[in-house]
ZAGU-782376 format. One record per residue (C-alpha): y negated, z negated, x negated; residue in three letters. Coordinates in steps of 0.1 Angstrom, whole numbers, always signed. Layout:
# residues N
c2->Y	c3->Z	c1->X	resn->ALA
...
This chain:
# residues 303
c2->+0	c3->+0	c1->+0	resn->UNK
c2->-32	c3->+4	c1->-16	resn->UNK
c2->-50	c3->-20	c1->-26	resn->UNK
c2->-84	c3->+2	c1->-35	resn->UNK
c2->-102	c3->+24	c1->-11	resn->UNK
c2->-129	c3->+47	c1->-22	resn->UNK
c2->-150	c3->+60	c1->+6	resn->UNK
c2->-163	c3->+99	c1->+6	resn->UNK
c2->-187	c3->+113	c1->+25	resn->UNK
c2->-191	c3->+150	c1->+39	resn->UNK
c2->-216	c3->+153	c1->+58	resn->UNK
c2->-205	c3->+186	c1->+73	resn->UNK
c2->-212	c3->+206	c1->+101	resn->UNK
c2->-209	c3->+241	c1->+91	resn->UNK
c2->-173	c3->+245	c1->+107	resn->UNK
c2->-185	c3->+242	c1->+143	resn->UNK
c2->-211	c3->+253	c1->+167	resn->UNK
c2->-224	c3->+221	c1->+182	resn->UNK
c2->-245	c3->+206	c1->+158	resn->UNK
c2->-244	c3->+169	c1->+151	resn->UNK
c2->-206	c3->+158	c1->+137	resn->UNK
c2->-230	c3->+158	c1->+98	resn->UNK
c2->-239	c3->+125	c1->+112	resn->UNK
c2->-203	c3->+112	c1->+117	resn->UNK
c2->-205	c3->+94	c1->+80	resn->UNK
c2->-235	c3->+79	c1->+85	resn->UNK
c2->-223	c3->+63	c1->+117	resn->UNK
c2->-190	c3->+52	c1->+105	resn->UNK
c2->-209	c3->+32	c1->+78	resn->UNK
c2->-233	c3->+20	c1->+103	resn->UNK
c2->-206	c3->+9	c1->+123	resn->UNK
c2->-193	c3->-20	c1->+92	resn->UNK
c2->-166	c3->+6	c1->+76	resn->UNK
c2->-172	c3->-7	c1->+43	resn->UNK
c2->-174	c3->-49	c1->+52	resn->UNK
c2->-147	c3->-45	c1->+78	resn->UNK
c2->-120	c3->-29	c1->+46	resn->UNK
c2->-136	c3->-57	c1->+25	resn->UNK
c2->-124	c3->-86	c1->+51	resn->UNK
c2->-88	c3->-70	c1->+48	resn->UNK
c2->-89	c3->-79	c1->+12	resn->UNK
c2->-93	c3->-45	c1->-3	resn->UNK
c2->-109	c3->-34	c1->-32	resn->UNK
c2->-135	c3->-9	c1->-12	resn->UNK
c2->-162	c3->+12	c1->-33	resn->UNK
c2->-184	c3->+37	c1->-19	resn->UNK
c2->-195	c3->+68	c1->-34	resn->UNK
c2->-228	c3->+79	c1->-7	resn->UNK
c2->-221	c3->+116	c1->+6	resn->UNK
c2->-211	c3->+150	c1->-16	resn->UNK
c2->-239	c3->+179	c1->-8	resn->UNK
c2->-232	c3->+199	c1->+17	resn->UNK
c2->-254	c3->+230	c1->+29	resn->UNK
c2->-274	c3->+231	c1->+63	resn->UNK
c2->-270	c3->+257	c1->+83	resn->UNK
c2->-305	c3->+264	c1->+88	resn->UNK
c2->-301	c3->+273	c1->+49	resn->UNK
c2->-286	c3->+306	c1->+50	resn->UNK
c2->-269	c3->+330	c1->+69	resn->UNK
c2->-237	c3->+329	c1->+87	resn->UNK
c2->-216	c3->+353	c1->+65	resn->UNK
c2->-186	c3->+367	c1->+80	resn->UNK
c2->-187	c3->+363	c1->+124	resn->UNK
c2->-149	c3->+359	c1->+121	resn->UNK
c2->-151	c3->+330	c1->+100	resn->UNK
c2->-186	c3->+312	c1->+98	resn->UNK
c2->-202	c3->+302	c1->+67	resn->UNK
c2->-169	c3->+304	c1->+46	resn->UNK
c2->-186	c3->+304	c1->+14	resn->UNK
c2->-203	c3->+277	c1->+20	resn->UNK
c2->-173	c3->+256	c1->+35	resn->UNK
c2->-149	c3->+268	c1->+6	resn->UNK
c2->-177	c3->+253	c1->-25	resn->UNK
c2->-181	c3->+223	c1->-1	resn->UNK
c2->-141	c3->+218	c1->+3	resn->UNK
c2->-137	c3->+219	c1->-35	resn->UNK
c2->-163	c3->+195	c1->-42	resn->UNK
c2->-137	c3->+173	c1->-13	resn->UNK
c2->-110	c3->+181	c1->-35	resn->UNK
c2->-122	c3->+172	c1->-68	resn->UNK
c2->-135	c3->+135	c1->-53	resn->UNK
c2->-99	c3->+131	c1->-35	resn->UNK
c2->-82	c3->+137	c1->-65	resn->UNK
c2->-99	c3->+117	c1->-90	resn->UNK
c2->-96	c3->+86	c1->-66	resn->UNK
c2->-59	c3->+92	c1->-65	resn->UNK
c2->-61	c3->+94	c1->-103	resn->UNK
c2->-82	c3->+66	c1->-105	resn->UNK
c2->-57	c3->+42	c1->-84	resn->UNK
c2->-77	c3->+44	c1->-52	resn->UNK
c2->-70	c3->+56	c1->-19	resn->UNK
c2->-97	c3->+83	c1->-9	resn->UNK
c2->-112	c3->+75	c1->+26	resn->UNK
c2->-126	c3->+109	c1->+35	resn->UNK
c2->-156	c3->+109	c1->+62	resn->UNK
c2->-167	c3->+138	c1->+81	resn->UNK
c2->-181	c3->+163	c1->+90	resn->UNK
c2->-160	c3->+189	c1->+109	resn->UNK
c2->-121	c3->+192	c1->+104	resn->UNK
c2->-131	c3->+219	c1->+83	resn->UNK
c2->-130	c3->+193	c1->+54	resn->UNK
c2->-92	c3->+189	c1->+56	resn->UNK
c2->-82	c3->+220	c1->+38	resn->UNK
c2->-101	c3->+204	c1->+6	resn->UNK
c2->-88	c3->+170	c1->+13	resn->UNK
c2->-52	c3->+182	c1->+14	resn->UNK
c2->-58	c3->+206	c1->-17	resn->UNK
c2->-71	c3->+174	c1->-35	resn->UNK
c2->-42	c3->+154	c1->-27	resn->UNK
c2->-16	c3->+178	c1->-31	resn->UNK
c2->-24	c3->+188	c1->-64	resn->UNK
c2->-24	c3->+153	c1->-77	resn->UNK
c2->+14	c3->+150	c1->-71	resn->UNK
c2->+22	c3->+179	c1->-78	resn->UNK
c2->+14	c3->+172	c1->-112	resn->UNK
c2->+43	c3->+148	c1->-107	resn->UNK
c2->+61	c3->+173	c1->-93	resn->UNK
c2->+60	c3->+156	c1->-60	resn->UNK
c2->+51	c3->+170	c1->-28	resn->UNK
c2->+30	c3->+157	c1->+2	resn->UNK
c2->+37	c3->+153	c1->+41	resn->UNK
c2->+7	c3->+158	c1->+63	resn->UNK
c2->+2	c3->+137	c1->+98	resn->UNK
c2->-21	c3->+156	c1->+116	resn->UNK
c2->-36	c3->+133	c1->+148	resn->UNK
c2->-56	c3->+166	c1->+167	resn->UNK
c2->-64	c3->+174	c1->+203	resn->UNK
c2->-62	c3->+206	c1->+188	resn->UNK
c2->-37	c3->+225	c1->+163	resn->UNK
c2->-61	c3->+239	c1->+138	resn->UNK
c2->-41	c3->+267	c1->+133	resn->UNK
c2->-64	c3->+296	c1->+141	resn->UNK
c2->-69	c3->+325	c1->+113	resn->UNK
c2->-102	c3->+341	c1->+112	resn->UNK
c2->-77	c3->+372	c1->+127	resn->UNK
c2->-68	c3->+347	c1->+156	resn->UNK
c2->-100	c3->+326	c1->+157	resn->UNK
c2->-118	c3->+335	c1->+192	resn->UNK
c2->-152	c3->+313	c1->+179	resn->UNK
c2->-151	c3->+325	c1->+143	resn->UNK
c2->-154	c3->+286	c1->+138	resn->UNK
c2->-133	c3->+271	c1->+104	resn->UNK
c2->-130	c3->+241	c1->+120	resn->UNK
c2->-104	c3->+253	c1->+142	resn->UNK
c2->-85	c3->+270	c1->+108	resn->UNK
c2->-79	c3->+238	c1->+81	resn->UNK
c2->-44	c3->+233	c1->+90	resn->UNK
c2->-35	c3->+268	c1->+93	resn->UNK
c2->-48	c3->+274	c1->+55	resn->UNK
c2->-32	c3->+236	c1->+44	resn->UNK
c2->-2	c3->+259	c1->+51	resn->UNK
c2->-8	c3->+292	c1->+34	resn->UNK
c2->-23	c3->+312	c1->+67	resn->UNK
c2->-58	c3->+326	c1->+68	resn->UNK
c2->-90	c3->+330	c1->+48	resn->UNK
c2->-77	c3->+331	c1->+4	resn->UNK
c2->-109	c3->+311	c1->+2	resn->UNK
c2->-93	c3->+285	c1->+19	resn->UNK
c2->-55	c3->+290	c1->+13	resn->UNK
c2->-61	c3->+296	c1->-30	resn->UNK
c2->-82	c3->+261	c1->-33	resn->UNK
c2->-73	c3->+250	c1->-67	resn->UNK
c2->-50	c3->+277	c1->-75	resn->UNK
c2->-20	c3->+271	c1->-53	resn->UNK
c2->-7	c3->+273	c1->-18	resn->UNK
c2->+11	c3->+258	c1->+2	resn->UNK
c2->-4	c3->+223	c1->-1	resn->UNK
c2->+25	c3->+213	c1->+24	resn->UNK
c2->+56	c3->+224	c1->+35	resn->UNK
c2->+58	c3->+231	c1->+70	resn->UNK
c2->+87	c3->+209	c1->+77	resn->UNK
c2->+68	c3->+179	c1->+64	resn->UNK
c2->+38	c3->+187	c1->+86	resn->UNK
c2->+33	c3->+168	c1->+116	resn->UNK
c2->+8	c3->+176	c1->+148	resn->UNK
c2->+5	c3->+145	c1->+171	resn->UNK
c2->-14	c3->+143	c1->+205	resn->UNK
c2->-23	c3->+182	c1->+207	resn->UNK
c2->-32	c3->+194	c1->+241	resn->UNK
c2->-56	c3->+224	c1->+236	resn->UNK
c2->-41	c3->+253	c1->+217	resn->UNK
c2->-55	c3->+291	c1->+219	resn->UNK
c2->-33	c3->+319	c1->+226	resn->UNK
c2->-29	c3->+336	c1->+198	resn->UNK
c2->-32	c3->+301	c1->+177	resn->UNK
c2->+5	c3->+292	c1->+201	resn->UNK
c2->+24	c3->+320	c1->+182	resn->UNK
c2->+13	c3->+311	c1->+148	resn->UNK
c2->+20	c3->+277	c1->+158	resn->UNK
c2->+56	c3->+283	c1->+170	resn->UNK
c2->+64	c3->+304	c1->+142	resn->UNK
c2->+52	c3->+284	c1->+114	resn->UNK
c2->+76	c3->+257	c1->+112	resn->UNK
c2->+62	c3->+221	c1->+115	resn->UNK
c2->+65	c3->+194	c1->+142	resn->UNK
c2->+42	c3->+196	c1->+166	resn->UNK
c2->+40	c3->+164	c1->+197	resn->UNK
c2->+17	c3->+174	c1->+226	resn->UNK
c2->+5	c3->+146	c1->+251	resn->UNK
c2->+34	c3->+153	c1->+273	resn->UNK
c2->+59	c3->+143	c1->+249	resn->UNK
c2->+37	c3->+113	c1->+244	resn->UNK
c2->+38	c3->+112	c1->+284	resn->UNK
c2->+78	c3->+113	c1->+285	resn->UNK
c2->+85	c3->+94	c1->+254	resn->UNK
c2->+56	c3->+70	c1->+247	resn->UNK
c2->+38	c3->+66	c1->+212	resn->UNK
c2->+64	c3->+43	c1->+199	resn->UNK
c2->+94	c3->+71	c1->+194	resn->UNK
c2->+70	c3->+100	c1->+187	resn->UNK
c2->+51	c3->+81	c1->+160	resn->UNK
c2->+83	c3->+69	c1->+146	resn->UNK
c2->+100	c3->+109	c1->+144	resn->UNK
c2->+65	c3->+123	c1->+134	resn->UNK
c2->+63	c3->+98	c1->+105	resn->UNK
c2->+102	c3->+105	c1->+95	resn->UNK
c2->+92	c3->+144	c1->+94	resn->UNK
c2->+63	c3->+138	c1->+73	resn->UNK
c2->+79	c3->+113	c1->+48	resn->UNK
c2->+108	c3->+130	c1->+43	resn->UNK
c2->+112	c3->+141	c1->+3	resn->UNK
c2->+81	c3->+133	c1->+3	resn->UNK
c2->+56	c3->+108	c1->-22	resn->UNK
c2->+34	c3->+99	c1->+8	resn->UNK
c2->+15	c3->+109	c1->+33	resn->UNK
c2->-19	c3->+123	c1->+42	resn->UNK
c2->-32	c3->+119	c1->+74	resn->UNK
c2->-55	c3->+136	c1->+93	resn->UNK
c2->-74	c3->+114	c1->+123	resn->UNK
c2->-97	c3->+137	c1->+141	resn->UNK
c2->-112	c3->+112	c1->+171	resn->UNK
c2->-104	c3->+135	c1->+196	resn->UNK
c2->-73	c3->+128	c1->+193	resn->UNK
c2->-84	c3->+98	c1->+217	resn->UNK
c2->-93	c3->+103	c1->+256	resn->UNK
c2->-133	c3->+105	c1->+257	resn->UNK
c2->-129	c3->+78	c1->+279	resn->UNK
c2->-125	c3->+59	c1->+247	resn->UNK
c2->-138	c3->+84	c1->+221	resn->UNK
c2->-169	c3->+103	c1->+238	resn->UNK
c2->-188	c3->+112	c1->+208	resn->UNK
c2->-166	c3->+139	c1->+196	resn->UNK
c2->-174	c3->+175	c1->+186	resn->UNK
c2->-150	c3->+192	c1->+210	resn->UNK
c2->-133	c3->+163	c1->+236	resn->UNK
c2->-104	c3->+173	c1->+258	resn->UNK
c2->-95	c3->+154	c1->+291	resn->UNK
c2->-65	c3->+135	c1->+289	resn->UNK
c2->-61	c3->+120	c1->+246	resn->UNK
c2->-42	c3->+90	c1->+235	resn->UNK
c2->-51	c3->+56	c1->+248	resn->UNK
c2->-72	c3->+29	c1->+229	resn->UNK
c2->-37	c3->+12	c1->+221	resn->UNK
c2->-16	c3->+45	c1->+217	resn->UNK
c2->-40	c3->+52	c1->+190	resn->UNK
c2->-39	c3->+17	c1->+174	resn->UNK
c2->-4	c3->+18	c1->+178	resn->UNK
c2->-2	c3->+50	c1->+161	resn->UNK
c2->-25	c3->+38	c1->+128	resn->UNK
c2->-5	c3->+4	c1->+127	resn->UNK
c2->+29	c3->+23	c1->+126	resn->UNK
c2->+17	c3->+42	c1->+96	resn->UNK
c2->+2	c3->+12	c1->+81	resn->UNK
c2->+40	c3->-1	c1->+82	resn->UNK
c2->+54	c3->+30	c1->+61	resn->UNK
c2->+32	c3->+22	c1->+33	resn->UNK
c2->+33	c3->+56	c1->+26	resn->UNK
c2->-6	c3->+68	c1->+31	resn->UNK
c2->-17	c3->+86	c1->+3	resn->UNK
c2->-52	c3->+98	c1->+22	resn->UNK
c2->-72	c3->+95	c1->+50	resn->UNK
c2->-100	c3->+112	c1->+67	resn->UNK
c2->-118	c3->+104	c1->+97	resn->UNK
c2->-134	c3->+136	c1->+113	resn->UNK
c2->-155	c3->+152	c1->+144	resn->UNK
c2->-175	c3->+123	c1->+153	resn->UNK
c2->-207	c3->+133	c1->+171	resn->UNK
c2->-230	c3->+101	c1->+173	resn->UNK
c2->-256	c3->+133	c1->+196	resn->UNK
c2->-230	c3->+130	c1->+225	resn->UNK
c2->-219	c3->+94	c1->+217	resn->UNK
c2->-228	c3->+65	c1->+236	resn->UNK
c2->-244	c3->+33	c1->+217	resn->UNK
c2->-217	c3->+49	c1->+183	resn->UNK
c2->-186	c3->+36	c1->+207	resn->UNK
c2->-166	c3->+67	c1->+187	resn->UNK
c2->-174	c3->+53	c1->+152	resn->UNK
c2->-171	c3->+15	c1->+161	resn->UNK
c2->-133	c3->+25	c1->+172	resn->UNK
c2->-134	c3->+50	c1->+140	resn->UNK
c2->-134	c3->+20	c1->+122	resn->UNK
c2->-109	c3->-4	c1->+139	resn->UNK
c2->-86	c3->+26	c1->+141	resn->UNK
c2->-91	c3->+29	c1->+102	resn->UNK
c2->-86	c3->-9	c1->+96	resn->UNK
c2->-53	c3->-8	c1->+114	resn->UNK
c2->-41	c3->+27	c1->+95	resn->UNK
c2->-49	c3->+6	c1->+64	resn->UNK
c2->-26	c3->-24	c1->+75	resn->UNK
c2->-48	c3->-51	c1->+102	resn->UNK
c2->-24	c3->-64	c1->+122	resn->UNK
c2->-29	c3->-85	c1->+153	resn->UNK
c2->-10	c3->-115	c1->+143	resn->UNK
């Protein structure tokens, strides 16, 4: 388990069309990230935000695939910062930004072990799949691509980050709570490989046996596991301030449940916390339960 958590912030926002998730790191933080990790008796350290571009900066590049450039220097900048904390013993709390920001996390991580010649499992906690190609992407917007190029599909500017691809195998990748998939995004889905639980098999089976598959997938053969919490993975009931919600998410406790079950594993390698939109939020109720969902993932426990 570790015992040192560095905190990174991207304050991105280039991935998506509705403005506002740049100030998801600012409201994490406001929300006690860093005291709340320190009461847990971690070792926490902070490094303040990487650079990113606004868009108001420049133009939008390719339509089929928004500011790629921009996203791709931005998601190597992630990777560099993931890695060294790995390198440096600590656990590399990544806050966004858009989802976009995975495909840098991921390249981060993975290449650290594979230096070890060990490979990664990815837990992927999504309303949505990800999985788009700027070929499939109706919106053109890389947020809805990260986990398609984590797996070798899409854009090389994603897919080639630090020289190798995949950063996962499919059978060690994990999608948990998606209900919102496009139609051509299904088919890449379904042909790709990895594990994907939709809300219905949450429905039929509750949290408890999906959480404990999902977690068996993504650890098998493998040296840990990165995970991927994008809040709308939650119900907006509970998680209104989110870049793109979708009726009918994980409860407040599903999702505890969820964090605290990987928390068990002690297998978390990464986290990042993603999509938060304090504009649509109500008095930062999406980054106060950020936070309490990041405490459990990182081992609170009730009793």
């Amino acid at each position: 388990m570790a015992q040192k958590v560095r905190i990174i912030g991207v304050p991105m926002d280039l991935g998506q069309s509705r403005r506002g998730v740049d100030m998801g790191p600012s409201a994490l933080r406001g929300a006690g990230l860093q005291t709340s990790i320190k009461k847990l008796g971690l070792q926490v350290e902070d490094i303040g935000n990487l650079s990113v571009k606004q868009p108001e900066e420049m133009p939008i590049g390719e339509k089929r695939a928004k500011y790629m450039q921009e996203i791709a220097e931005t998601c190597g900048d992630v990777a560099a910062a993931a890695e060294k904390a790995l390198s440096e013993g600590f656990l590399p709390l990544v806050l966004g930004g858009d989802h976009s920001i995975a495909a840098g996390v991921a390249a981060g991580v993975a290449n650290h072990f594979r230096k070890e010649k060990k490979q990664i499992g990815y837990l992927w906690l999504d309303a949505h799949g990800d999985m788009n190609t700027p070929e499939s992407s109706p919106s053109g917007n890389v947020h809805g691509m990260p986990l398609a190029a984590i797996m070798g599909y899409g854009a090389p500017e994603l897919v080639d980050l630090l020289g190798f691809k995949p950063k996962a195998e499919p059978g060690n990748i994990v999608i948990v709570g998606a209900r919102d998939l496009d139609a051509q995004e299904r088919k890449i889905v379904k042909k790709s490989g990895i594990h994907v639980f939709t809300m219905r098999d949450i429905d039929e089976r509750g949290m408890r046996e999906v959480m404990s598959d999902a977690l068996k997938y993504a650890m098998d053969d493998t040296a840990g596991i990165a995970v991927s919490l994008d809040m709308d993975f939650v119900d907006p009931s509970d998680a209104p301030g989110v870049g793109t919600p979708v009726r009918g998410g994980v409860t407040y406790r599903e999702a505890h449940l969820a964090m605290e079950m990987i928390a068990d594993t002690e297998s978390m390698v990464s986290l990042e916390v993603v999509e938060i939109n304090p504009i649509l939020d109500e008095h930062n109720r999406t980054a106060l339960l950020g936070v309490e969902l990041v405490l459990s993932g990182l081992g609170q426990k009730i009793l």
